[in-house]
N, C-alpha and C positions, 0 to 999 in steps of 0.2 A: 524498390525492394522493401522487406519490410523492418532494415536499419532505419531509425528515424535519423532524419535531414537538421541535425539544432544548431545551424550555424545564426540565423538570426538571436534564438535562446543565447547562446554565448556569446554575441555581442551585446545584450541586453547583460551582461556580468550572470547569469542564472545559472547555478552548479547542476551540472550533470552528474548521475549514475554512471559509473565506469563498468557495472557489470549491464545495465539495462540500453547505454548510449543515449538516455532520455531526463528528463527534467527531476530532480528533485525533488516531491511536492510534500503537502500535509493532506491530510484529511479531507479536504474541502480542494484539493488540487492546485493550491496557490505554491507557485515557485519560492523558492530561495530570496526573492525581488518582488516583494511586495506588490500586488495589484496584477500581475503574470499569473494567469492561470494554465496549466498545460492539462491534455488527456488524450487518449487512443494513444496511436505510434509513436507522438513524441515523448512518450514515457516510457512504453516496452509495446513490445509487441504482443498482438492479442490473436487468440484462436477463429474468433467471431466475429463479425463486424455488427452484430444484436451486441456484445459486451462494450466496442467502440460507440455504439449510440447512448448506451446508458451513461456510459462513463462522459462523455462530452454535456449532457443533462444534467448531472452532479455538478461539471465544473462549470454550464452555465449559468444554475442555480445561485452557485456559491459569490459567483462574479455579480452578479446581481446583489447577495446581502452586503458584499463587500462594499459596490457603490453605495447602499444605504448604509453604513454605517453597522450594519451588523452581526459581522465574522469579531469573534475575541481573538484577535490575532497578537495582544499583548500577553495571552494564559497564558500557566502552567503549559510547556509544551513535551509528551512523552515520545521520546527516540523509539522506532522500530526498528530492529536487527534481524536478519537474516542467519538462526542458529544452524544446530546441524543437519548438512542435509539440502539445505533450502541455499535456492543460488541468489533468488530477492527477494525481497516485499517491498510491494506500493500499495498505499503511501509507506513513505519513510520515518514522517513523524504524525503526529495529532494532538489536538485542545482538545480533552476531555471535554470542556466548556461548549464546542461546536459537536459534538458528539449528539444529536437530537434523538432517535432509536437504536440504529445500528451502523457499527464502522465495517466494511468489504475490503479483507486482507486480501491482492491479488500477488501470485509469487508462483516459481516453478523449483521443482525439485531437483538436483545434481544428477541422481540418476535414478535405475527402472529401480522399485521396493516395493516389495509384496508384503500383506500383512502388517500394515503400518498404521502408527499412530501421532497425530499432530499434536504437539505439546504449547499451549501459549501458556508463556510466564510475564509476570509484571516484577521486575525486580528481583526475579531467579524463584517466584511464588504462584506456583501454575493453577491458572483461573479456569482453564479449560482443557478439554482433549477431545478427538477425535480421531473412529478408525477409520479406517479405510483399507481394501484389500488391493488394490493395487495401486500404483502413480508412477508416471514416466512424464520426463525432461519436455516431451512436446508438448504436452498438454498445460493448460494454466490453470494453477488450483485457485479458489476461494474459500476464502473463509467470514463468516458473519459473526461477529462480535456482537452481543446487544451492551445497551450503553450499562446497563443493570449488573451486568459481566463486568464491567471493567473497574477498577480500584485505582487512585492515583499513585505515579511510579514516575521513575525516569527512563526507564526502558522495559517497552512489551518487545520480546523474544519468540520466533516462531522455529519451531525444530520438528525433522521427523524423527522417527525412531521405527525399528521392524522390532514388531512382537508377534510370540509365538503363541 
């Protein structure tokens, strides 16, 4: 099915998503457990299996600068919450630090809203928006942050809102 399977994840201590049933991760896809990188199904479930290859790409990447020594896994780290509207986002958190062009918010909506606009705030200070005229719960949205967008905070907020 397309629940992800994370009983090895939990015996490795790795916090799971209670609303996704998948890994925890940052930016770079590393677990909760340092040196754990997760992506595709054991983090949520994906529309596309093209979204599962890119995303496994990222966190092979990252596993790699990690070996080398060069993921900032001690930075500044900013929380990402799921505002109104929005049932997730992954990743859950990020180092602005590893932030290199742009960060890819993946998340699904509660339910069908037509005429909508996506709110990102950095500390209740919205850095961005985006319409869109329709979005429904099966579908997975994204969104691309450039790193230029982004302002240091303790929590980036994504929420929809329907406008008229």
């Amino acid at each position: 099915g397309l629940i992800p399977e994370n009983n090895l994840l939990e015996e490795l201590g790795v916090k799971l998503d209670p609303r996704t049933k998948g890994a925890i991760v940052d930016d770079t896809y590393m677990s909760s457990v340092k040196g754990i990188f997760a992506c595709g199904n054991a983090l949520h479930v994906h529309d596309l299996v093209d979204y599962v290859s890119a995303e496994s790409s990222q966190a092979g990447l990252s596993a790699a600068k990690y070996l080398k020594g060069l993921l900032k896994t001690n930075s500044k780290v900013t929380t990402v919450t799921n505002g109104n509207g929005i049932g997730y986002v992954v990743p859950q958190s990020y180092h602005l630090d590893n932030v290199d062009d742009v960060i890819t918010f993946k998340f699904r909506v509660r339910k069908p809203v037509k005429n909508i606009k996506y709110s990102i705030k950095i500390d209740g200070k919205e850095i961005k928006s985006v319409r869109k005229l329709a979005v429904v719960p099966s579908e997975m949205e994204m969104l691309n942050i450039k790193r230029s967008e982004l302002i240091e905070g303790d929590n980036l907020e994504i929420s929809v809102e329907e406008v008229l």
